[in-house]
C-alpha positions as CSV (number, residue, x, y, z in Angstrom):
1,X,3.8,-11.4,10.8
2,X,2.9,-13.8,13.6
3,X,-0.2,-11.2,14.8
4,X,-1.5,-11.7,10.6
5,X,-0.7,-15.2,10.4
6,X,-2.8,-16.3,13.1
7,X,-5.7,-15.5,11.0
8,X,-4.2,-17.5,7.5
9,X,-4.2,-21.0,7.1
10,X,-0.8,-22.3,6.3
11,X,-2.2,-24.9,4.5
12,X,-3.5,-22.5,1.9
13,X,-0.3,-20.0,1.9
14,X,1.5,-22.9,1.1
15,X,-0.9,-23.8,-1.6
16,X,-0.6,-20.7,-2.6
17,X,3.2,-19.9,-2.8
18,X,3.4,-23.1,-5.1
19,X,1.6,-20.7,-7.9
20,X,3.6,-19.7,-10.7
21,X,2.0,-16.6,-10.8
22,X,3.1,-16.0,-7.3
23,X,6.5,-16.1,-8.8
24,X,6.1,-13.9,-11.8
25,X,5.2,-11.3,-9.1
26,X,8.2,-11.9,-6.9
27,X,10.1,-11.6,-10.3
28,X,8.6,-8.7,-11.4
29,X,9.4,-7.0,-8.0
30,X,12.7,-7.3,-7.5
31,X,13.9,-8.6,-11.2
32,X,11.8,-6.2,-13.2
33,X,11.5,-3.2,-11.0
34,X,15.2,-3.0,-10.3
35,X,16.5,-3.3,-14.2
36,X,13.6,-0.3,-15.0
37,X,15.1,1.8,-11.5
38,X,19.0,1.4,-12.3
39,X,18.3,1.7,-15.8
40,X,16.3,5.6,-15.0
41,X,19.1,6.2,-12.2
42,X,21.8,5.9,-14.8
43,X,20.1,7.9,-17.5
44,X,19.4,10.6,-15.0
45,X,23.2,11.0,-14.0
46,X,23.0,9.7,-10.3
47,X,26.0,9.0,-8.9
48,X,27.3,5.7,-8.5
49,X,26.6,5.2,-4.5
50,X,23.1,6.8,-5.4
51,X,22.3,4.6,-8.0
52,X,23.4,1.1,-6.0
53,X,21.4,2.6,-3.4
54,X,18.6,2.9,-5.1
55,X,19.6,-0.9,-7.2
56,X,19.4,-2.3,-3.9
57,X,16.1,-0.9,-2.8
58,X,14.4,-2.5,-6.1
59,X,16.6,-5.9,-5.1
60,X,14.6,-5.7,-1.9
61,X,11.7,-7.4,-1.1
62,X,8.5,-6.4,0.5
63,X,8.0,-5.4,3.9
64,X,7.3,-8.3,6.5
65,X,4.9,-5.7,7.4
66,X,2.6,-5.8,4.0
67,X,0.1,-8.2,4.9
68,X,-1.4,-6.3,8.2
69,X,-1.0,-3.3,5.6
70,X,-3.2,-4.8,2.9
71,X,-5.5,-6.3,6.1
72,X,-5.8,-2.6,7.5
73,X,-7.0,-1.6,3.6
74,X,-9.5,-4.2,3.1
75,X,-7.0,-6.0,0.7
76,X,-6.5,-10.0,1.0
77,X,-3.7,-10.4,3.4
78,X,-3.6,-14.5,2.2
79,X,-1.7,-13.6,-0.9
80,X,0.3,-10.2,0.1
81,X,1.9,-12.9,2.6
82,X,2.2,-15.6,-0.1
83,X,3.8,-12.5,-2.4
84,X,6.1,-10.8,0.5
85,X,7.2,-14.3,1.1
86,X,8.2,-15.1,-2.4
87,X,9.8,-11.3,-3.0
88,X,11.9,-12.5,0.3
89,X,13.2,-15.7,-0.5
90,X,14.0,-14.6,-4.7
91,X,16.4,-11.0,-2.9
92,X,19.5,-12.5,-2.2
93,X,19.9,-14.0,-5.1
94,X,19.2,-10.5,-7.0
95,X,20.6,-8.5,-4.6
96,X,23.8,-10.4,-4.7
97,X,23.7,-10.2,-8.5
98,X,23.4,-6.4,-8.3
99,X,26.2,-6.0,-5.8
100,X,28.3,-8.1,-8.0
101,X,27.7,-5.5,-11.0
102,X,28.6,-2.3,-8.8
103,X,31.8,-4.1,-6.9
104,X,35.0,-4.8,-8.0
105,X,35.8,-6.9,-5.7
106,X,34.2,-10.2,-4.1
107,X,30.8,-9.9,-2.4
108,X,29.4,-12.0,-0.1
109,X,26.0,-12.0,1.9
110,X,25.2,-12.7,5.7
111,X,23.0,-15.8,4.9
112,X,23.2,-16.6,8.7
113,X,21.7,-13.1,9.3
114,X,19.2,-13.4,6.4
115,X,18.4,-17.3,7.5
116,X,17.9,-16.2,11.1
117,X,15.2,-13.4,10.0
118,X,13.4,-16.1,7.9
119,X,13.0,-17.9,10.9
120,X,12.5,-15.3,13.4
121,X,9.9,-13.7,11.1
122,X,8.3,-16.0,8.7
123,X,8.9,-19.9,9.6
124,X,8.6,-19.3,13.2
125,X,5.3,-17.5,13.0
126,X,4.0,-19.9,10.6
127,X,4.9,-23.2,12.6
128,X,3.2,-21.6,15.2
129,X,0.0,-20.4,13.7
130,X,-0.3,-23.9,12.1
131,X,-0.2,-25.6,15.5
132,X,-2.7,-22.8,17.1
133,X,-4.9,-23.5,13.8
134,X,-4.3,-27.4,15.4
135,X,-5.0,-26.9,18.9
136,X,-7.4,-23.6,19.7
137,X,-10.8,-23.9,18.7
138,X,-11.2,-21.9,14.8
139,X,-14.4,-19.9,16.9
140,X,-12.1,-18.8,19.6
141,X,-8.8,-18.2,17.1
142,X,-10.8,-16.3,14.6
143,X,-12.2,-14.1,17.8
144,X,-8.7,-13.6,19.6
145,X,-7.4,-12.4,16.3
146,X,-9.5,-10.2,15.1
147,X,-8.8,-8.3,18.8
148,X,-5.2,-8.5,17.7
149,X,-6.1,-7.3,13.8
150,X,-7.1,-3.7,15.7
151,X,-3.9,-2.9,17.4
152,X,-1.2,-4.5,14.8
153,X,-1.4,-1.5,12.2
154,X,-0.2,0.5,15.4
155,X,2.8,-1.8,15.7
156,X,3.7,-1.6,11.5
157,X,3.2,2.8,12.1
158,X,5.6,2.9,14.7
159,X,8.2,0.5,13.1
160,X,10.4,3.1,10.7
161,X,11.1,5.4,14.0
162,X,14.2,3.1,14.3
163,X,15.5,3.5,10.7
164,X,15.4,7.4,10.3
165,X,18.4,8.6,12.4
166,X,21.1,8.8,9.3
167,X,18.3,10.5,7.4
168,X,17.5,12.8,9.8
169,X,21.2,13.7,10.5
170,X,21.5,14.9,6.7
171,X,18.9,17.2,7.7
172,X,21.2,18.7,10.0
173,X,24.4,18.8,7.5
174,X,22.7,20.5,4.3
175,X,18.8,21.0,4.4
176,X,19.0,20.8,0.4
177,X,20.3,17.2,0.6
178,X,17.8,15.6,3.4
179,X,14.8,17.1,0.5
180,X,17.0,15.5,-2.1
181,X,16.7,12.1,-0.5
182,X,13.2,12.4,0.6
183,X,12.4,13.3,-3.0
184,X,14.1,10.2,-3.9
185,X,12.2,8.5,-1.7
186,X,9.0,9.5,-2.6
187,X,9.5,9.4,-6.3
188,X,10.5,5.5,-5.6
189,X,8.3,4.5,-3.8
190,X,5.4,6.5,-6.0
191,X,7.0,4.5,-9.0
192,X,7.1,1.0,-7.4
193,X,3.0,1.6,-6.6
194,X,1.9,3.3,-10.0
195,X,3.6,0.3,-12.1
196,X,2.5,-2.4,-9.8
197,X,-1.1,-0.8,-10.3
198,X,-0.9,-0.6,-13.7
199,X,0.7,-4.1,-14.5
200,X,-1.8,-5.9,-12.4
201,X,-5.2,-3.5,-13.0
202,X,-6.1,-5.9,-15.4
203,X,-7.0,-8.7,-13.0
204,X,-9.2,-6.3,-10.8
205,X,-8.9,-3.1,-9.2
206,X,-8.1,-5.3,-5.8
207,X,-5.5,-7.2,-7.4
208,X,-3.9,-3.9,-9.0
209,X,-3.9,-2.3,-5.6
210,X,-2.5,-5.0,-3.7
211,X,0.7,-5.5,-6.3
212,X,0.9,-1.5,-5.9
213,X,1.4,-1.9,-2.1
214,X,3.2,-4.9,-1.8
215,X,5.7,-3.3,-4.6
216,X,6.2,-0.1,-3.0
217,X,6.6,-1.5,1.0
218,X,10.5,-2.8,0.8
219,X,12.4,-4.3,3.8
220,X,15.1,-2.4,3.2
221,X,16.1,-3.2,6.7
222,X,17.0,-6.7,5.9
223,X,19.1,-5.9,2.8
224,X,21.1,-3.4,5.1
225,X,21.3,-6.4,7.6
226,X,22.8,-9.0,5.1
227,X,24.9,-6.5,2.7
228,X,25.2,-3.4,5.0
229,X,29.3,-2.9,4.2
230,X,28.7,-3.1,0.6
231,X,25.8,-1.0,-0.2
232,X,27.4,2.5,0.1
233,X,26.8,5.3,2.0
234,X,23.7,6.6,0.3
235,X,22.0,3.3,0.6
236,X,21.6,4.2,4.4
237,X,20.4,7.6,3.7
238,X,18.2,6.4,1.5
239,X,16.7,3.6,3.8
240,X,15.0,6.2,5.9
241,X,13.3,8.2,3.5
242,X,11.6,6.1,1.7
243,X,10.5,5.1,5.5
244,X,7.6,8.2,5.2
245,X,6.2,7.1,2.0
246,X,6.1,3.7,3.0
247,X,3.8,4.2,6.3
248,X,1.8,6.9,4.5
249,X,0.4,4.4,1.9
250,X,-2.4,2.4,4.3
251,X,-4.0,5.8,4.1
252,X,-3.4,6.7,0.4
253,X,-4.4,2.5,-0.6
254,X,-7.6,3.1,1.0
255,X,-8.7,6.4,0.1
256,X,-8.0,5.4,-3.5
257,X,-9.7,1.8,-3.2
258,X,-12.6,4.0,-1.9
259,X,-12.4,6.0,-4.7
260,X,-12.0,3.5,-7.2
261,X,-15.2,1.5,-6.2
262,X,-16.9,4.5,-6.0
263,X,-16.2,5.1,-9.9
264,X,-16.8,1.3,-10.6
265,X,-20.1,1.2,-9.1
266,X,-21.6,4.5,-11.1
267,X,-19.6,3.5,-14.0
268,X,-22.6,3.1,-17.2
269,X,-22.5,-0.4,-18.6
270,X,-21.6,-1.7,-21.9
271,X,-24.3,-2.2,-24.4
């Protein structure tokens, strides 16, 4: 976050996250997204653990991580942060409406948690890019960070390596299960980027892929920080694999943005 920051002004992000539109996304991503996902869970039989697993995955918002994503793909990082940021500040309210749905008993949230990682990895970096944008020439900033622009996709790849040790465990218990949960994981996170595509294709290709990847990238790590004792055990499971999906998609956004122009540009005209 800091590393993509450097390279936004916070003047415009903040412009920019006073957009309704902004909104609607953050609404369609963890309002829309999760009624459509609990909705298929429960018509497809899932369990009850599976399907508030897979509730509070569509609860979730997007990865801190999206914005260097959609850099690394040629995408507009100025308004996947604005987006990720919105998505992040609209999940506890959902998420603790979901939980409240699948518990019997009373839920509450660790908002000092959740309020520490808003600091730690969105206020923080953005105080601090705003007083860099203040105090380091724009010539030098603009140079130092496109140095740091090449290595930060290499940080985001080797994130999930921490969240895959429950997953990988299953492996161990019953093969059949750990495919299970990596199909789950894939068919999620395949759903969250086809729909995002497809509800946002109409205001350009760029704007269709970047609602695909910022809806398909979900901290789940953060939801399992502020609601870990109430989110079952599949919710765990499920955290790391959707963790493959997620890290494959710089390569699948930009081989299908390539493809897509491609298309666009040999497309015939209208008469």
């Amino acid at each position: 976050m800091l590393f993509t920051l450097l390279g936004i002004q916070q003047r415009l992000l903040i412009k920019l996250l006073a957009q309704r539109s902004i909104w609607l996304y953050a609404g369609f991503h963890s309002i829309f997204l999760l009624l459509i996902s609990s909705s298929v869970a429960t018509l497809a039989g899932a369990s009850t653990s599976l399907t508030l697993a897979i509730s509070a995955v569509a609860a979730t918002g997007s990865l801190f991580a999206t914005p260097a994503i959609a850099r690394s793909v040629g995408l507009e990082p100025l308004k996947a942060m604005a987006m990720t940021i919105a998505s992040t500040l609209l999940m506890p309210i959902v998420l603790y409406a979901t939980l409240m749905l699948f518990q019997n008993d009373s839920v509450s949230l660790d908002i000092h948690s959740y309020v520490q990682r808003l600091v730690i990895f969105i206020f923080g970096p953005m105080i601090f890019s705003a007083v860099c944008y203040h105090v380091i020439p724009h010539n030098l900033l603009h140079r130092v960070h496109g140095k740091l622009s090449q290595v930060t996709i290499l940080l985001v790849l080797a994130f999930p390596f921490g969240l895959i040790g429950p997953f990988r465990e299953v492996f161990n218990q019953s093969f059949s299960t750990g495919i299970f949960f990596l199909t789950i994981g894939l068919a999620i996170c395949a759903f969250y980027f086809i729909v995002g595509y497809v509800v946002y294709y109409r205001h350009g290709i760029d704007e269709g892929l970047l609602a695909a990847i910022t809806s398909a990238n979900r901290n789940v790590l953060l939801t399992f920080t502020v609601a870990g004792s109430y989110l079952g055990p599949d919710f765990i499971v499920l955290m790391g694999a959707i963790q493959l999906p997620t890290y494959c998609l710089p390569m699948l956004v930009k081989w299908i943005n390539r493809y897509l122009s491609q298309v666009a540009i040999h497309k015939p005209a209208k008469n």
